[in-house]
C-alpha positions in Angstrom: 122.2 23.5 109.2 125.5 24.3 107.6 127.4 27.6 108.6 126.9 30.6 106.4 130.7 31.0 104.8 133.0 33.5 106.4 135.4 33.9 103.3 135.5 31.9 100.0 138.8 30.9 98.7 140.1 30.2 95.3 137.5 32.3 93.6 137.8 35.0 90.4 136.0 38.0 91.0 134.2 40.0 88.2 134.6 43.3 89.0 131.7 44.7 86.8 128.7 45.2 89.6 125.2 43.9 88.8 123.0 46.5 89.9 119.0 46.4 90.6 116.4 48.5 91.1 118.4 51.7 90.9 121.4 50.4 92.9 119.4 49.4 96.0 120.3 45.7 95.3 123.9 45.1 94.6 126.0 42.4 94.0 129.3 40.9 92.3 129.9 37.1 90.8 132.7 34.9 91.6 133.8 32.0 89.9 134.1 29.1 91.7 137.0 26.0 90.3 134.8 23.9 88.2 132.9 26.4 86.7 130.3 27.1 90.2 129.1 30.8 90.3 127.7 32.4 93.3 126.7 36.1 94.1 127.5 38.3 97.2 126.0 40.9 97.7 124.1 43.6 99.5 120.1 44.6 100.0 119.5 48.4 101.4 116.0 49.3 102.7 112.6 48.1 100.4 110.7 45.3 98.6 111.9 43.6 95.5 111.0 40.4 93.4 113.7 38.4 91.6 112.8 35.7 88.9 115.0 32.6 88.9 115.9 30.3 86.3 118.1 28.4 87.7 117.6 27.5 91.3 119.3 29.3 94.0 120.5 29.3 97.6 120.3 32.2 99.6 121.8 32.4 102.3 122.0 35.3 104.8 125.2 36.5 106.0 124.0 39.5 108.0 120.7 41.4 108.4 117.6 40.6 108.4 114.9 39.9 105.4 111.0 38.8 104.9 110.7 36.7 101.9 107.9 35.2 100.0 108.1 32.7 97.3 106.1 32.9 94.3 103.1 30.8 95.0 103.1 30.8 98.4 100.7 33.1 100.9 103.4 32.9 103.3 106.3 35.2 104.4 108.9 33.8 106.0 112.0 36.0 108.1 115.5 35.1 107.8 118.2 36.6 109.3 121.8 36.2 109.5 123.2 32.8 109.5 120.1 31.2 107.9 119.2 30.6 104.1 116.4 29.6 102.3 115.7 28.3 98.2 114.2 28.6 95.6 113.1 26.4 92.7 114.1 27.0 89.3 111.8 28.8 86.8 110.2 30.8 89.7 110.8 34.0 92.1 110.6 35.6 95.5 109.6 38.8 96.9 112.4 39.7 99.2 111.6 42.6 101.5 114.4 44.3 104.1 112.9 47.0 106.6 115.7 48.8 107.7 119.7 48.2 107.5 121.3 46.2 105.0 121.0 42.7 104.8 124.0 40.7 102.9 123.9 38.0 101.1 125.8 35.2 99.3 123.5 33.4 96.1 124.3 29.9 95.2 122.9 28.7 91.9 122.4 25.3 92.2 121.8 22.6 89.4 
C-alpha cells in the first residue's frame, strides 16, 4: 500500500469551498500540473452518500470512517492511512461517528 501524502507540491488551490450537507462535509480542489484535480477535505460527525461520476480515490489522512458502496451489503472501516475506491457512475454511504475524519479525493480516469 502506498503512503497517504503528507503535503502536495506544485498545486493551485481554489479558494471557493465546496460545501455539503449544511457544511458538515467540506472540502477545497487543487489543480494538479497536467490538468489532475484532487479534493481535501474534512468529514464532521454523521452519515452521507456521495454519487460519483468519475471514479475516485479516497484516501484517509486522519480519522476514522464506515463506508459502504452502492451495491454492496457490506460496510467496511477505514481509518487514517488507508484508502478505498469507487467506480465511476456509482456512490458510497460514508458514515464518521465521532471526530473528524480528513480526507484527500483522487478522481481517477
Amino acid at each position: 500500500m502506498s503512503a497517504i501524502p503528507t503535503e502536495i507540491q506544485n498545486v493551485t488551490a481554489v479558494t471557493k469551498a465546496n460545501i455539503y450537507f449544511d457544511g458538515n462535509v467540506v472540502s477545497h480542489s487543487i489543480l494538479l500540473p497536467g490538468g489532475a484535480k484532487k479534493t481535501l477535505g474534512l468529514i464532521y460527525p454523521g452519515s452521507y452518500h456521495f454519487g460519483t461520476a468519475q471514479a475516485e480515490r479516497m484516501e484517509i489522512v486522519a480519522g476514522t470512517c464506515d463506508v459502504t458502496l452502492d451495491g454492496s451489503d457490506t460496510t467496511q472501516r477505514y481509518q487514517g492511512g488507508e484508502f478505498f475506491e469507487v467506480p465511476a457512475n456509482s456512490g458510497f454511504q460514508i458514515a464518521v461517528a465521532d471526530g473528524i475524519c480528513e480526507y484527500i479525493c483522487s478522481f481517477l480516469d
